[in-house]
C-alpha positions as CSV (number, residue, x, y, z in Angstrom):
1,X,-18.2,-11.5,-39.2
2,X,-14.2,-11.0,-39.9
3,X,-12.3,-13.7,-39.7
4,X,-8.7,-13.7,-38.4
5,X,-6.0,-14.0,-40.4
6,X,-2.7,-15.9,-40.3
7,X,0.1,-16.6,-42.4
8,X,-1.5,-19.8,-43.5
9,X,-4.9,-18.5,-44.7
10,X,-8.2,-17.4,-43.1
11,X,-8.5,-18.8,-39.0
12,X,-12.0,-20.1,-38.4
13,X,-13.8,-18.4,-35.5
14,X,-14.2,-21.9,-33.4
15,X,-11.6,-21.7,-31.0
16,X,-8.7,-24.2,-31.3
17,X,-8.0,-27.1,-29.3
18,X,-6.4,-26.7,-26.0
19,X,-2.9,-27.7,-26.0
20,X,-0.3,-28.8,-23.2
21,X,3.0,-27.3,-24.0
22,X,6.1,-29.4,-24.4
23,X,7.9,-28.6,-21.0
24,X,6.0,-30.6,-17.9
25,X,6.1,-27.3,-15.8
26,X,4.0,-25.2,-18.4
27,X,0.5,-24.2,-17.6
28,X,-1.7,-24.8,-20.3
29,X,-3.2,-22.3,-21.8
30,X,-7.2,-22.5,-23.6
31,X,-8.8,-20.3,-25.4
32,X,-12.7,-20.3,-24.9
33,X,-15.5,-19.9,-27.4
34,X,-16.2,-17.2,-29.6
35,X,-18.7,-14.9,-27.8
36,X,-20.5,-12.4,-30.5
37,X,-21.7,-9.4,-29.2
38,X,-25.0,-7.6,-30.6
39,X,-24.6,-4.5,-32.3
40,X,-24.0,-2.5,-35.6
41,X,-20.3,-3.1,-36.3
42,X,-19.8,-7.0,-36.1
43,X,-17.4,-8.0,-33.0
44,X,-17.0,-11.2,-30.8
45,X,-14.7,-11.7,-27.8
46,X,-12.5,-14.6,-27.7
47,X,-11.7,-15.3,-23.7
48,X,-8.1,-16.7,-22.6
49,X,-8.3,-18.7,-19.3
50,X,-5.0,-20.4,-17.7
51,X,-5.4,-22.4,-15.2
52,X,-9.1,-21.8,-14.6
53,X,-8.6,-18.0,-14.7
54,X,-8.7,-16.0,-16.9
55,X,-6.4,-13.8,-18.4
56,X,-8.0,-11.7,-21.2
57,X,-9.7,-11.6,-24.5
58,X,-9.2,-11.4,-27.8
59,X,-11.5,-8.5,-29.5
60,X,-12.9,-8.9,-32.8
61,X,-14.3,-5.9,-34.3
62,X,-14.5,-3.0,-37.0
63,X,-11.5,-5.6,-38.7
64,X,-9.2,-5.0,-36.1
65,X,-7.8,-7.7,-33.4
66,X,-7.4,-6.5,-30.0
67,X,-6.1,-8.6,-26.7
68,X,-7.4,-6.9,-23.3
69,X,-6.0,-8.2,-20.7
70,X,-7.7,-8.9,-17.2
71,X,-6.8,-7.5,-14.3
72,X,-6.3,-10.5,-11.5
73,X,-7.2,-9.1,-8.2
74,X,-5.3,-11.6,-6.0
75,X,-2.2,-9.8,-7.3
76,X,-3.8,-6.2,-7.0
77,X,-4.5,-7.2,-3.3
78,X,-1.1,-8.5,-2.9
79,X,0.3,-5.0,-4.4
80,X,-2.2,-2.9,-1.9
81,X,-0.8,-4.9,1.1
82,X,2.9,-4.5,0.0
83,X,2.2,-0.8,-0.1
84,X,0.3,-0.6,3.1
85,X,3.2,-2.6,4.9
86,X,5.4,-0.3,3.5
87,X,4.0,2.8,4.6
88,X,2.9,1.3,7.9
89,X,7.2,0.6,8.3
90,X,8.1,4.4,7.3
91,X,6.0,6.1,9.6
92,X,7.3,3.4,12.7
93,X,10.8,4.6,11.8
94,X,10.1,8.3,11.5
95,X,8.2,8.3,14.5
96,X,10.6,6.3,16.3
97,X,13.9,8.1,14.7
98,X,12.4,11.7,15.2
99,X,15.1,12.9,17.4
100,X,14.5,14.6,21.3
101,X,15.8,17.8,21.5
102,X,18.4,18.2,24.7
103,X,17.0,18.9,28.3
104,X,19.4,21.9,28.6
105,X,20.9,24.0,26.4
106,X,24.7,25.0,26.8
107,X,26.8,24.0,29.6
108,X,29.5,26.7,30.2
109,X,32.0,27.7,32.5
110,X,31.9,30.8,34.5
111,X,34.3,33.1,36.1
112,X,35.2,31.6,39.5
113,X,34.5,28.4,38.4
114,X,30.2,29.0,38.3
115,X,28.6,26.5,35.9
116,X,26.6,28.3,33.9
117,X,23.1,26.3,32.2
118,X,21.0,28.4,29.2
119,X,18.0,27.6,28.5
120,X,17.3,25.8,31.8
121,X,14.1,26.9,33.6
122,X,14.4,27.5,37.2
123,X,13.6,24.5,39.6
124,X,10.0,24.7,41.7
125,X,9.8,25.4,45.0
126,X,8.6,22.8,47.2
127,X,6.6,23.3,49.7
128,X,7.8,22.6,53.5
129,X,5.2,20.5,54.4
130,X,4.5,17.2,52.0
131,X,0.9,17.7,50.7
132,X,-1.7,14.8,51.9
133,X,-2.7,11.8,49.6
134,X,-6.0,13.2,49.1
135,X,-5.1,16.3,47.7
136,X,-2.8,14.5,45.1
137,X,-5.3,12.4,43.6
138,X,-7.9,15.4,44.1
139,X,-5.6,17.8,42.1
140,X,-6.7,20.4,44.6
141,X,-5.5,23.7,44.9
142,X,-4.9,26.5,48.0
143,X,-7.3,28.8,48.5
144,X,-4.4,31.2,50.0
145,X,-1.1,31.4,48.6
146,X,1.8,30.3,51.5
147,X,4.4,33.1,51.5
């Protein structure tokens, strides 16, 4: 096994004691016990936990010290529903900013005083005679065209 290093000599692999740091509003943080993990090359894991969760490990191996952190997934699911409610808010206003085109196109003024509307279709005809209720709700059609 290879043992950590620090400017005072060699570290033993039993983990430290936890410590509170001097300011009252500090989180402690511990470091757990040295896990050693089976294989050719010698390596252990050395957790980090704050506040009951943990925030990573120290990895021990080939001679080399590595610290992987830990993803937390209350702050992963906090990002996701940021994003969501952020997308959710930029399609409301595009869907509610998309601007109508006009009803009509160009209003102008004619000779002899005509108003003159492009783009307008031409008003239906309505029929003489009011069509019944039943009709109406029935959608129904004529049989013969009234001329």
């Amino acid at each position: 096994m290879t043992a950590i290093l620090n400017p005072t000599g060699a570290a033993p692999l039993s983990p430290p004691p936890t410590r509170r740091a001097p300011e009252p509003t500090a989180a402690p943080v511990t470091v757990g016990p040295v896990l050693e993990l089976p294989g050719t090359p010698a390596s252990a894991l050395v957790p980090v936990v704050r506040d009951g969760r943990a925030m990573g490990a120290y990895v021990l191996s080939g001679g080399r010290v590595r610290y992987r952190p830990v993803t937390d997934p209350d702050r992963l699911l906090a990002a996701a529903t940021g994003a969501f409610a952020v997308a959710v808010l930029t399609a409301a206003v595009a869907v509610v900013g998309r601007r109508k085109p006009p009803a009509i196109g160009a209003v102008t003024m004619g000779p002899g005083g005509w108003v003159s509307l492009r783009g307008v279709r031409a008003p239906a005809l309505r029929p003489a005679a009011p069509r019944p209720w039943w009709a109406r709700v029935l959608r129904a059609r004529r049989l013969v065209v009234e001329r």
